[in-house]
Each structure stands twice: as structure tokens, then as C-alpha cells.
The first five atom37 places (N, CA, C, CB, O) and aatype in JSON, in Angstrom:
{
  "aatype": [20, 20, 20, 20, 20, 20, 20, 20, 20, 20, 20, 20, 20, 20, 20, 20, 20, 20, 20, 20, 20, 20, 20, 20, 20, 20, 20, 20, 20, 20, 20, 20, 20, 20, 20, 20, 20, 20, 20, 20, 20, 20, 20, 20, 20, 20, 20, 20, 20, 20, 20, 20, 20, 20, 20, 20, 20, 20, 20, 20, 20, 20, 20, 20, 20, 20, 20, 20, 20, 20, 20, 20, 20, 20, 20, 20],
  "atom_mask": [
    [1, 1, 1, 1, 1],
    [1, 1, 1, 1, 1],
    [1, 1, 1, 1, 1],
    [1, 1, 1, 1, 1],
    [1, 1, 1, 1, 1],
    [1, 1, 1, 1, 1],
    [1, 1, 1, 1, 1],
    [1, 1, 1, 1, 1],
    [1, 1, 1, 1, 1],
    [1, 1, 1, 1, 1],
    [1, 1, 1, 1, 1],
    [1, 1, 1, 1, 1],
    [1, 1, 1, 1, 1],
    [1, 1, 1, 1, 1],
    [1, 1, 1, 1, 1],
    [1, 1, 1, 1, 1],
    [1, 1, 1, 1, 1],
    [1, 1, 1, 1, 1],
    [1, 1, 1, 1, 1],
    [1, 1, 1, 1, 1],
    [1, 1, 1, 1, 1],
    [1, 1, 1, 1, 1],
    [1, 1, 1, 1, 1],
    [1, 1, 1, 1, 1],
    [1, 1, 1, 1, 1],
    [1, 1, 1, 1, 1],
    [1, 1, 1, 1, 1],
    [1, 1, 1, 1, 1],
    [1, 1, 1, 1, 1],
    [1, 1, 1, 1, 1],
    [1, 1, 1, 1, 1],
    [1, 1, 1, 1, 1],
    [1, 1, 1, 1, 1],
    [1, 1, 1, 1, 1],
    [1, 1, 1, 1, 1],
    [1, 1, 1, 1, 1],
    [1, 1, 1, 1, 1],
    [1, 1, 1, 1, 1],
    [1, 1, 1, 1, 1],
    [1, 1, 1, 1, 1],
    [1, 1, 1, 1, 1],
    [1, 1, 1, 1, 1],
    [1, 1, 1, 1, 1],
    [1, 1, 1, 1, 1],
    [1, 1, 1, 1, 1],
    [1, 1, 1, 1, 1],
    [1, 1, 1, 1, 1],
    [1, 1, 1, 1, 1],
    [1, 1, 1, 1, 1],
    [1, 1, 1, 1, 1],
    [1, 1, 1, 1, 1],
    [1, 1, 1, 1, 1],
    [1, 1, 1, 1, 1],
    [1, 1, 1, 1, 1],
    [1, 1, 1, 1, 1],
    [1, 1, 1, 1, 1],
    [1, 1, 1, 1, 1],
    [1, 1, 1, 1, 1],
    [1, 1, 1, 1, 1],
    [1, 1, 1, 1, 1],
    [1, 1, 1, 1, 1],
    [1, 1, 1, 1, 1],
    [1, 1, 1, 1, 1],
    [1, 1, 1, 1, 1],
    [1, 1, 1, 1, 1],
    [1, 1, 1, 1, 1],
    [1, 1, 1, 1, 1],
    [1, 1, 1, 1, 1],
    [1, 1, 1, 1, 1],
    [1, 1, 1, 1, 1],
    [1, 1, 1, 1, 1],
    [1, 1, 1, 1, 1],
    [1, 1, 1, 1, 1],
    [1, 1, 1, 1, 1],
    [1, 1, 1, 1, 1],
    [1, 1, 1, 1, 1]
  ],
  "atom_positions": [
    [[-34.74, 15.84, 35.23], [-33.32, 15.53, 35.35], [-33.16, 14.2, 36.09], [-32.57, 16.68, 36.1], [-33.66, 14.17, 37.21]],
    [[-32.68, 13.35, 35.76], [-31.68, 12.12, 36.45], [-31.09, 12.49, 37.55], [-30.5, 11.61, 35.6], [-30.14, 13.27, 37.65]],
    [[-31.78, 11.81, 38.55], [-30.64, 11.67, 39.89], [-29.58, 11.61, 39.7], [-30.64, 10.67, 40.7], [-29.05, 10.73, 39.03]],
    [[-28.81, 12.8, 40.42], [-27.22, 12.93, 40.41], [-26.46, 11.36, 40.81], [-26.75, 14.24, 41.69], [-25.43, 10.92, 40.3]],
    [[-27.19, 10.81, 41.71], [-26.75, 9.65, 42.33], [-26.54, 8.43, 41.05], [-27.92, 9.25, 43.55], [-25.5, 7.85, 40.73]],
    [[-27.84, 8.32, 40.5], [-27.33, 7.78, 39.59], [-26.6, 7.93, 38.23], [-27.94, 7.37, 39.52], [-26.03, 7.15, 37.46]],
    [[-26.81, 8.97, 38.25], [-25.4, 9.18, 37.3], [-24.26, 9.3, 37.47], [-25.31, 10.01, 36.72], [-23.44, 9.0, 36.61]],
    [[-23.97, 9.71, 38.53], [-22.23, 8.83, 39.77], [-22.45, 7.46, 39.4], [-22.31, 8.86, 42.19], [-21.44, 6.79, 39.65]],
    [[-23.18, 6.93, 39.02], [-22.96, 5.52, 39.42], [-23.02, 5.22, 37.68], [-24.3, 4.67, 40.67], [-22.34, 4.25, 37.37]],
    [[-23.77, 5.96, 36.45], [-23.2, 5.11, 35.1], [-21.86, 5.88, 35.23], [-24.13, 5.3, 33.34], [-21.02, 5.42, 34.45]],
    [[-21.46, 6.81, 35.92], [-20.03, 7.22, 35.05], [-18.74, 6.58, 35.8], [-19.76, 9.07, 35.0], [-17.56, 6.92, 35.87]],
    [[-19.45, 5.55, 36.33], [-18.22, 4.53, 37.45], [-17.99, 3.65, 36.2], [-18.95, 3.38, 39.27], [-18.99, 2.95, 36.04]],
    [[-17.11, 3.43, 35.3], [-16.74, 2.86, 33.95], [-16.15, 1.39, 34.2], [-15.61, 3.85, 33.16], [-16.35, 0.36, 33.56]],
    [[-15.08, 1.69, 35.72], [-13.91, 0.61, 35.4], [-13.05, 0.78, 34.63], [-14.23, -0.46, 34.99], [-12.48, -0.23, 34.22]],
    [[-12.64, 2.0, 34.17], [-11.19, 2.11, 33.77], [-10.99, 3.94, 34.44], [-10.93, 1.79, 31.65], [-11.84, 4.83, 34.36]],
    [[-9.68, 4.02, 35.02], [-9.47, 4.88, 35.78], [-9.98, 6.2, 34.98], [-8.09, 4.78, 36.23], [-10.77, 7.08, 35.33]],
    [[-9.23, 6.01, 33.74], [-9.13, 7.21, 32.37], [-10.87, 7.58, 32.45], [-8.49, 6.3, 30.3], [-11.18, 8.66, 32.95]],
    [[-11.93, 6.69, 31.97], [-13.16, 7.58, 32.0], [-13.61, 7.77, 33.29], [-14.29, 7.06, 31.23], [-14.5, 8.61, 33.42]],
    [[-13.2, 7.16, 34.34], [-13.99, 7.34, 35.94], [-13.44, 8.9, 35.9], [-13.27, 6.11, 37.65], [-14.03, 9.92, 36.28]],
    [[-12.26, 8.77, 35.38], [-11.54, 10.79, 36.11], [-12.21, 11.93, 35.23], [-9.25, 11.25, 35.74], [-12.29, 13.13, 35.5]],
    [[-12.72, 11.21, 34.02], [-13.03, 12.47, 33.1], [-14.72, 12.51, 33.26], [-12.42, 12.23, 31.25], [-15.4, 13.53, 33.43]],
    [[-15.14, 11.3, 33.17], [-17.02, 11.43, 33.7], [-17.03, 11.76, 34.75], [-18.05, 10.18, 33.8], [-17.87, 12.63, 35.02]],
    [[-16.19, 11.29, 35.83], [-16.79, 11.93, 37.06], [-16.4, 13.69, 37.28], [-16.17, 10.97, 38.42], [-17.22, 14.51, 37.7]],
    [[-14.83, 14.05, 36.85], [-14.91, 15.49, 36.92], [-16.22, 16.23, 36.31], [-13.69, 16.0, 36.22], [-16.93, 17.09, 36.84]],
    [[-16.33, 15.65, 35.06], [-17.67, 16.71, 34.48], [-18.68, 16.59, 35.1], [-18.22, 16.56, 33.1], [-19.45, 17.55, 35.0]],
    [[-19.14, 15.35, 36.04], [-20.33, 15.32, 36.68], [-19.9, 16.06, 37.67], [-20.94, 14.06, 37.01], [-20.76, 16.91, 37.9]],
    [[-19.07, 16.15, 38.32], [-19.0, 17.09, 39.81], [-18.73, 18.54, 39.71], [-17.79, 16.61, 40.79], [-18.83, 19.27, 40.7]],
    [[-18.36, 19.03, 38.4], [-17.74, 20.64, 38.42], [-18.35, 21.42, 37.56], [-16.24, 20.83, 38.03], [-18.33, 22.65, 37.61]],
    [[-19.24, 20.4, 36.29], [-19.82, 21.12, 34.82], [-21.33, 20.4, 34.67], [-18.64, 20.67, 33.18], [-22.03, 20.72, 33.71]],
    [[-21.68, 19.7, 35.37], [-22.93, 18.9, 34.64], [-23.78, 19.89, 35.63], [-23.14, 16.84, 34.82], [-24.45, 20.71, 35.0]],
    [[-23.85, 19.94, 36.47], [-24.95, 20.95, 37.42], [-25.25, 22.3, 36.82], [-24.31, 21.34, 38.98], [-26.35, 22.83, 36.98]],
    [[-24.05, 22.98, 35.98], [-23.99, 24.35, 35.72], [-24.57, 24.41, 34.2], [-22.43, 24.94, 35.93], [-25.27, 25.37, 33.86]],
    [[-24.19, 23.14, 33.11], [-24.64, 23.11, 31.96], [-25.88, 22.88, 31.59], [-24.08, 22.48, 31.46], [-26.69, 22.34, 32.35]],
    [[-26.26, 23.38, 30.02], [-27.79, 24.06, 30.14], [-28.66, 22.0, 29.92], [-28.25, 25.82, 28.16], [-28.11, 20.9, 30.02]],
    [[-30.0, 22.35, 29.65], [-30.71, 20.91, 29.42], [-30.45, 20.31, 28.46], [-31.98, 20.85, 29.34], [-30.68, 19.1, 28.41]],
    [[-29.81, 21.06, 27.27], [-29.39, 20.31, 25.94], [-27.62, 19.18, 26.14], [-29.14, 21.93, 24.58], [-27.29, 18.03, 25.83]],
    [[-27.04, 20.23, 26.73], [-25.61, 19.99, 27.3], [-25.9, 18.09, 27.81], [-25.21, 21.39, 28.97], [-25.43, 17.0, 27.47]],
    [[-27.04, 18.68, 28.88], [-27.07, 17.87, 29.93], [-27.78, 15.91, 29.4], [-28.14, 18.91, 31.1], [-27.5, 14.84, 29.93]],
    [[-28.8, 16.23, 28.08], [-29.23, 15.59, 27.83], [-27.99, 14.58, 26.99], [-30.33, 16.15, 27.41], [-27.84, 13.36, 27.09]],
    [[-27.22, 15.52, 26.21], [-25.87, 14.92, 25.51], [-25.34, 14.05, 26.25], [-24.77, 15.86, 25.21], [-25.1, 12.93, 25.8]],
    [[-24.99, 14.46, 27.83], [-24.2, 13.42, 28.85], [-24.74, 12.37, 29.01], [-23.97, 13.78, 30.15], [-24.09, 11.36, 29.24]],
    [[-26.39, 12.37, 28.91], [-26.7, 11.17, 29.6], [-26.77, 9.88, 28.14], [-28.38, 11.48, 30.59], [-26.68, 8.67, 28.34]],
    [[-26.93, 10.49, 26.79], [-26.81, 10.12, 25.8], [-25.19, 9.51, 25.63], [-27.29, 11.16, 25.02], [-25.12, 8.47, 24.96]],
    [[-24.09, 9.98, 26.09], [-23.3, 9.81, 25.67], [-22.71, 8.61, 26.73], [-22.76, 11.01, 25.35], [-21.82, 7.81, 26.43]],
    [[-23.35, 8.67, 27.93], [-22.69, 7.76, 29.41], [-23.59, 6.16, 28.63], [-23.62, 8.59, 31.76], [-22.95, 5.16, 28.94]],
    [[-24.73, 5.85, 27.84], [-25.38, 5.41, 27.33], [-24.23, 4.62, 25.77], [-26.54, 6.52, 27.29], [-24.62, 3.86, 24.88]],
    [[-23.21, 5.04, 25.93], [-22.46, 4.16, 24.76], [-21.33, 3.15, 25.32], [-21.66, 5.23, 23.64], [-20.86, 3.45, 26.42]],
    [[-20.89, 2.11, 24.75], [-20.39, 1.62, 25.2], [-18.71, 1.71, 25.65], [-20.87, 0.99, 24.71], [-17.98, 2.56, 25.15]],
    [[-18.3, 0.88, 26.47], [-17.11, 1.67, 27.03], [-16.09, 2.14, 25.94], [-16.34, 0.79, 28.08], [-15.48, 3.18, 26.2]],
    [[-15.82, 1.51, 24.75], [-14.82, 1.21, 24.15], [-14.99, 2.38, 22.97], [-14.78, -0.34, 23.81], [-14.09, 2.83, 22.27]],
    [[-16.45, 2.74, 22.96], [-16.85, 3.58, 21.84], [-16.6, 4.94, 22.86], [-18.59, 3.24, 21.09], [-15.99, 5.92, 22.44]],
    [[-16.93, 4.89, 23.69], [-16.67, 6.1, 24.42], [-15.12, 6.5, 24.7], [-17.38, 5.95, 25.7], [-14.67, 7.57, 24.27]],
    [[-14.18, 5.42, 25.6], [-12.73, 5.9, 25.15], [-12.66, 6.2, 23.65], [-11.6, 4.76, 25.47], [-12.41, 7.37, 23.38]],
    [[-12.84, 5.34, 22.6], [-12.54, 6.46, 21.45], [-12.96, 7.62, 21.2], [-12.75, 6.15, 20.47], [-12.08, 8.16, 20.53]],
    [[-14.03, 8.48, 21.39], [-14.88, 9.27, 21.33], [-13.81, 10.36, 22.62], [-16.57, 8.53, 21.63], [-14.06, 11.57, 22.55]],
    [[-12.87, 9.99, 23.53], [-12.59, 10.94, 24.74], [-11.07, 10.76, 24.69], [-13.36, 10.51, 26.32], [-10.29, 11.56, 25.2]],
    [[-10.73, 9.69, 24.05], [-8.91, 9.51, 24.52], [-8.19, 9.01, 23.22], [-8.54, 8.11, 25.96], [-7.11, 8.44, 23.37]],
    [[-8.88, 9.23, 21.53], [-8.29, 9.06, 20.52], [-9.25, 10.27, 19.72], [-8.23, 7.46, 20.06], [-9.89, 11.25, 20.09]],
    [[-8.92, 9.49, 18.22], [-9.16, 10.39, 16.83], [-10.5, 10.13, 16.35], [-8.11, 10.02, 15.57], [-10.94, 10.7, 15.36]],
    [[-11.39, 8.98, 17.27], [-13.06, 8.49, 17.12], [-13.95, 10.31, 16.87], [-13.75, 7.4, 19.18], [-13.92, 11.16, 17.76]],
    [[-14.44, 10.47, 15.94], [-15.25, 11.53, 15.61], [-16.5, 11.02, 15.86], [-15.09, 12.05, 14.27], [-16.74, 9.81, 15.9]],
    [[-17.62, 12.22, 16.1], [-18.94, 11.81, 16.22], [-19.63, 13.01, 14.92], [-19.55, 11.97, 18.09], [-18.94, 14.01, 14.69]],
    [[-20.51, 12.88, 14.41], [-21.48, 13.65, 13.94], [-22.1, 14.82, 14.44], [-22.24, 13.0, 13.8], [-22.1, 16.01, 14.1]],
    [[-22.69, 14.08, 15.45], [-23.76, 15.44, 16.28], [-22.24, 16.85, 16.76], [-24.9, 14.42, 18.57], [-21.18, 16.69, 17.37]],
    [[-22.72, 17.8, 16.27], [-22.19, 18.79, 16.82], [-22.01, 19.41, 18.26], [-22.62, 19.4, 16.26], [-21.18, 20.22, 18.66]],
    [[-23.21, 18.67, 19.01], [-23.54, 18.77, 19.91], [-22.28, 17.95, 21.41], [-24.94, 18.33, 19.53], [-21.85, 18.14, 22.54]],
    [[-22.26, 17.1, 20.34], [-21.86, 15.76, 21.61], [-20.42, 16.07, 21.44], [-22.33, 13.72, 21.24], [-19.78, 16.1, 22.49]],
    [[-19.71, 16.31, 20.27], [-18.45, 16.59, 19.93], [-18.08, 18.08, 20.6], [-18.33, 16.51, 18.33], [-16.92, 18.13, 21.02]],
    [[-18.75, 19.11, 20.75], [-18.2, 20.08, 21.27], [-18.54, 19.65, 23.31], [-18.99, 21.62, 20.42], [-18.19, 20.33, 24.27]],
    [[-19.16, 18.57, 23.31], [-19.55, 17.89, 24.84], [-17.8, 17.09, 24.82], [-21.45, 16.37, 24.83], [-17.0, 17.77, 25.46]],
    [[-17.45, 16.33, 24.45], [-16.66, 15.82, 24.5], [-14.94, 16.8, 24.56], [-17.09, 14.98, 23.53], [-14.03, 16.32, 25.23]],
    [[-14.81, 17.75, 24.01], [-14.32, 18.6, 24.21], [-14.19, 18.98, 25.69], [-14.8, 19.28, 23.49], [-13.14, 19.09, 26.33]],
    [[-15.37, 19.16, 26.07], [-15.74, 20.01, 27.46], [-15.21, 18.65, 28.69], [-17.94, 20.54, 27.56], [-14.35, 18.77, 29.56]],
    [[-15.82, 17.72, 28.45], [-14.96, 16.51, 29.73], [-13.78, 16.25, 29.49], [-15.48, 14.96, 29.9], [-13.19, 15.48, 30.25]],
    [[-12.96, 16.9, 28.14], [-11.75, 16.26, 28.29], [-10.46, 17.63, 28.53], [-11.56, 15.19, 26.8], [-9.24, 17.45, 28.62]],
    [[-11.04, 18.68, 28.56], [-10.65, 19.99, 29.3], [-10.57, 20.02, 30.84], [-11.63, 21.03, 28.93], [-10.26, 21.07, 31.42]]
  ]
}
């Protein structure tokens, strides 16, 4: 697993909208979710900002079943 520390630090974005939704899931759901869950986050903190607001705060779809029912979960 990735140091919690640094993963506080990719989900520091610079725009308020993903700092509130990466950082809630890192502080309340990423500790509790299983290794597949977990591997999705670090895959997904790994895209770029603009692909990621679409992917969390519009109609941007992803493929993997995986990452889309992940995306769901940080924006709950």
C-alpha cells in the first residue's frame, strides 16, 4: 500500500471541488476499501485534472466497471 501521506498529497488537486471529494474518500473510505477498490484510487488520482473533473462532476464515462462504480463511491 502507498503511504497515506502521500496520497494526501496527489489528492491536493488545486481546485476546491476534487480536494473535497479525494480527500473525503481518502479520510472516511480508502482505509476500509478492499485492495482492488484501493488500487482503482491510486489509478484514478494518476489522471489528469480535467479528465478527472469529468469523470466526478459531469457526464465523462469510463469503461472499467471497476473505476466507474469507484467514482460513484467519492462522489456519495
Amino acid at each position: 500500500m502507498i503511504e497515506y501521506a502521500k496520497l494526501h498529497w496527489q489528492c491536493r488537486r488545486g481546485t476546491k471541488e476534487l480536494d473535497f471529494l479525494l480527500l473525503r474518500y481518502l479520510d472516511i473510505k480508502y482505509l476500509l476499501a478492499d485492495k482492488e477498490e484501493q488500487s482503482c484510487f491510486i489509478e484514478l488520482l494518476a489522471l489528469e485534472d480535467d479528465v478527472l473533473l469529468g469523470l466526478l462532476l459531469s457526464d465523462v464515462t469510463i469503461e472499467s466497471v471497476a473505476m466507474q462504480a469507484l467514482t460513484r463511491k467519492i462522489f456519495i
